[in-house]
C-alpha positions as CSV (number, residue, x, y, z in Angstrom):
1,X,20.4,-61.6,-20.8
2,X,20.4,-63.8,-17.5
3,X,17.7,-65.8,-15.8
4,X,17.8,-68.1,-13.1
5,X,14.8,-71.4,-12.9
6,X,12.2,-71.2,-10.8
7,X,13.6,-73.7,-8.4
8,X,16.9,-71.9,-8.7
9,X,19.2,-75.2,-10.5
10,X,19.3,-73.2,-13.5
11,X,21.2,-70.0,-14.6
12,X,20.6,-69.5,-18.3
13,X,22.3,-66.6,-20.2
14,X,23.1,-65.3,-23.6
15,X,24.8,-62.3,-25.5
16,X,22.3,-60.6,-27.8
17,X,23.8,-62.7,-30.4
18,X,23.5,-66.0,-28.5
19,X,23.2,-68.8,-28.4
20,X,21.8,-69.2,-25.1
21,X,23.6,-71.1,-22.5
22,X,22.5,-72.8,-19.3
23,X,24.8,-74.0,-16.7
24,X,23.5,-75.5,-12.9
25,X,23.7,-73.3,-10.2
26,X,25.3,-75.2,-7.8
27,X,28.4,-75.9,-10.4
28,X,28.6,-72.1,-10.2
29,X,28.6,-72.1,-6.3
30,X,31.4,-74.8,-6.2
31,X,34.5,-73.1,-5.5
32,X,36.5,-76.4,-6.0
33,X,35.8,-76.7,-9.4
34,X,38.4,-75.3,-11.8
35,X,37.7,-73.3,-14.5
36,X,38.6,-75.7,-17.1
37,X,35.9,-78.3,-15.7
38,X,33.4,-75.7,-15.1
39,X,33.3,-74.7,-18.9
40,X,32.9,-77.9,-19.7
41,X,29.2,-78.0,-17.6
42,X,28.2,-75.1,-19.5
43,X,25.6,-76.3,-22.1
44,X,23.7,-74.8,-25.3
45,X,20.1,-74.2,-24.5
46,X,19.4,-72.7,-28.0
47,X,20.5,-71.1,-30.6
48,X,18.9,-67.6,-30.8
49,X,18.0,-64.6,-33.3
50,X,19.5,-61.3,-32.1
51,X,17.8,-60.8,-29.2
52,X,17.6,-57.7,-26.5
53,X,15.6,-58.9,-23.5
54,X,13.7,-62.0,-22.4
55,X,12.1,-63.6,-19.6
56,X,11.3,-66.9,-17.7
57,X,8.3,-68.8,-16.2
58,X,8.0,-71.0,-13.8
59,X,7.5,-73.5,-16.7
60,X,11.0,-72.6,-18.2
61,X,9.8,-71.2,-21.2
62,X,12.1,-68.2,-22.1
63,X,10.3,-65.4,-24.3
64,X,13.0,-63.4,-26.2
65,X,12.3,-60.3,-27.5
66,X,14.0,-60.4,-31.1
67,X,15.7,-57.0,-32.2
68,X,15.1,-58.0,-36.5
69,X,12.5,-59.6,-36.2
70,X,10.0,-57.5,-34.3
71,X,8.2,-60.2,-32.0
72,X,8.4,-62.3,-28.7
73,X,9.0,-65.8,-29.3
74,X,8.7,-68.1,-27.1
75,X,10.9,-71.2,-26.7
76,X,9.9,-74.3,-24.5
77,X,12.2,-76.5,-22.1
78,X,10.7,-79.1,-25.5
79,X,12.8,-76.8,-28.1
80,X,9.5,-75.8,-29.4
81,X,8.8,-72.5,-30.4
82,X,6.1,-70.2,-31.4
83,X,6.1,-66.2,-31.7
84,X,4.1,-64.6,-28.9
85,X,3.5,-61.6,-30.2
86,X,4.7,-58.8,-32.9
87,X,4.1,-55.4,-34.0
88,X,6.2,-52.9,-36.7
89,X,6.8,-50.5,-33.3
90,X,9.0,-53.5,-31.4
91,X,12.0,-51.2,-32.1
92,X,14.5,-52.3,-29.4
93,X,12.7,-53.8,-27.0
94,X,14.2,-55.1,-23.9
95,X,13.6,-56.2,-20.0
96,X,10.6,-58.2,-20.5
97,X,9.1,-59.6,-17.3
98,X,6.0,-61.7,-16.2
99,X,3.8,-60.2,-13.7
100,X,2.1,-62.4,-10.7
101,X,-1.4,-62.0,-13.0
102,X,-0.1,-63.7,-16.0
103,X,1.4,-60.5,-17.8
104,X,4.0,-60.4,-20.1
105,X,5.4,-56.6,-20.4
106,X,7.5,-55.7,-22.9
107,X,9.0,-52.0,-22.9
108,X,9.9,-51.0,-26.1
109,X,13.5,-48.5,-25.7
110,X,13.7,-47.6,-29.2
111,X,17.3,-47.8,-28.8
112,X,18.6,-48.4,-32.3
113,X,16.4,-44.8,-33.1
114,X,19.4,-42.5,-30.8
115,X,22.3,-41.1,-32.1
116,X,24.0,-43.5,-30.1
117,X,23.3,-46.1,-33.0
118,X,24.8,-43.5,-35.4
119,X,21.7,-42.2,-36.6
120,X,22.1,-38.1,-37.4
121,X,19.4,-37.0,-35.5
122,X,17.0,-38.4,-32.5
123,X,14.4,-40.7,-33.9
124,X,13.0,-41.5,-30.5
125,X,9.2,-41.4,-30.9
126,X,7.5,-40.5,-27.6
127,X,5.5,-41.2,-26.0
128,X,7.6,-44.6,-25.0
129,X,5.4,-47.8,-25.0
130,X,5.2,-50.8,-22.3
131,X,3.0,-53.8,-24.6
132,X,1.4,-55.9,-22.2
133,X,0.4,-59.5,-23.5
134,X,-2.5,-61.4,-21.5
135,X,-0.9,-64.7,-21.1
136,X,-2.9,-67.9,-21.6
137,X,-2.4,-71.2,-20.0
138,X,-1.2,-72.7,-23.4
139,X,0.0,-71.1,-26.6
140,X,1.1,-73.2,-30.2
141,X,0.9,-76.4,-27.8
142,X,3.2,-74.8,-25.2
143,X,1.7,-75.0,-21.6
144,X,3.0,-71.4,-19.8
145,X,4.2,-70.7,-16.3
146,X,3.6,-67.9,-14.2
147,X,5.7,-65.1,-12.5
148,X,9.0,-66.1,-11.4
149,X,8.9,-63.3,-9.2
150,X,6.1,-63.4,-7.1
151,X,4.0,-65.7,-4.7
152,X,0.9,-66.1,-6.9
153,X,2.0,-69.0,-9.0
154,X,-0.2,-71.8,-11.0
């Protein structure tokens, strides 16, 4: 998982395992730094459940989409956190993004139902689902950004 802030200082990243990491941009640009010293900019944004997807807002909230846990949860530049949204059918889901009108989408792969996760047979049930979630201005206390990738921003 990889996002970059909205005013582009920022690249935050993490393995599905975590913990997520966030390290400045222009360290990463800065071909005079050695390897050694750039590891050592690279700082823990978060400890993180297993996680397959997420997003950013132009508030820096990141919304991870939790593979055990079935939800979105949101965690705040504040280290607050609050879960989003859940359902029993958020098998696998992954490559959440935040739409210009205050969307979040969340497409559900169903990944760990293929024989690819050693299961005997296809589980896959179609037809594949995209949750949208209506984002308000706040949520649990936690003022929310817009689309990072658009030009309709609050």
């Amino acid at each position: 998982m990889i996002e970059i802030s909205d005013d582009g200082a920022w690249l935050y990243a993490a393995a599905p395992t975590g913990p997520f990491i966030k390290i400045k941009t222009a360290s990463l640009r800065d071909r005079s730094i050695p390897d050694e010293d750039l590891a050592k900019e690279v700082g823990e944004l978060a400890a993180i459940a297993r996680s397959r997807g997420c997003a950013l807002d132009t508030k820096g909230n990141l919304y991870l989409s939790e593979l055990d846990n079935k939800r979105v949860t949101i965690l705040s530049p504040a280290e607050k956190s609050a879960v989003v949204t859940s359902d029993d059918e958020f098998i696998s889901p992954d490559g959440s993004f935040i739409s210009v009108d205050r969307k979040l989408y969340i497409p559900v792969t169903q990944s760990r139902r293929t024989r690819l996760f050693g299961n005997k047979t296809d589980m896959v049930k179609r037809p594949w689902k995209i949750y949208v979630v209506d984002l308000p201005e706040s949520f649990a206390g936690i003022e929310l950004g817009g689309s990072l990738n658009g030009s309709t921003r609050p």
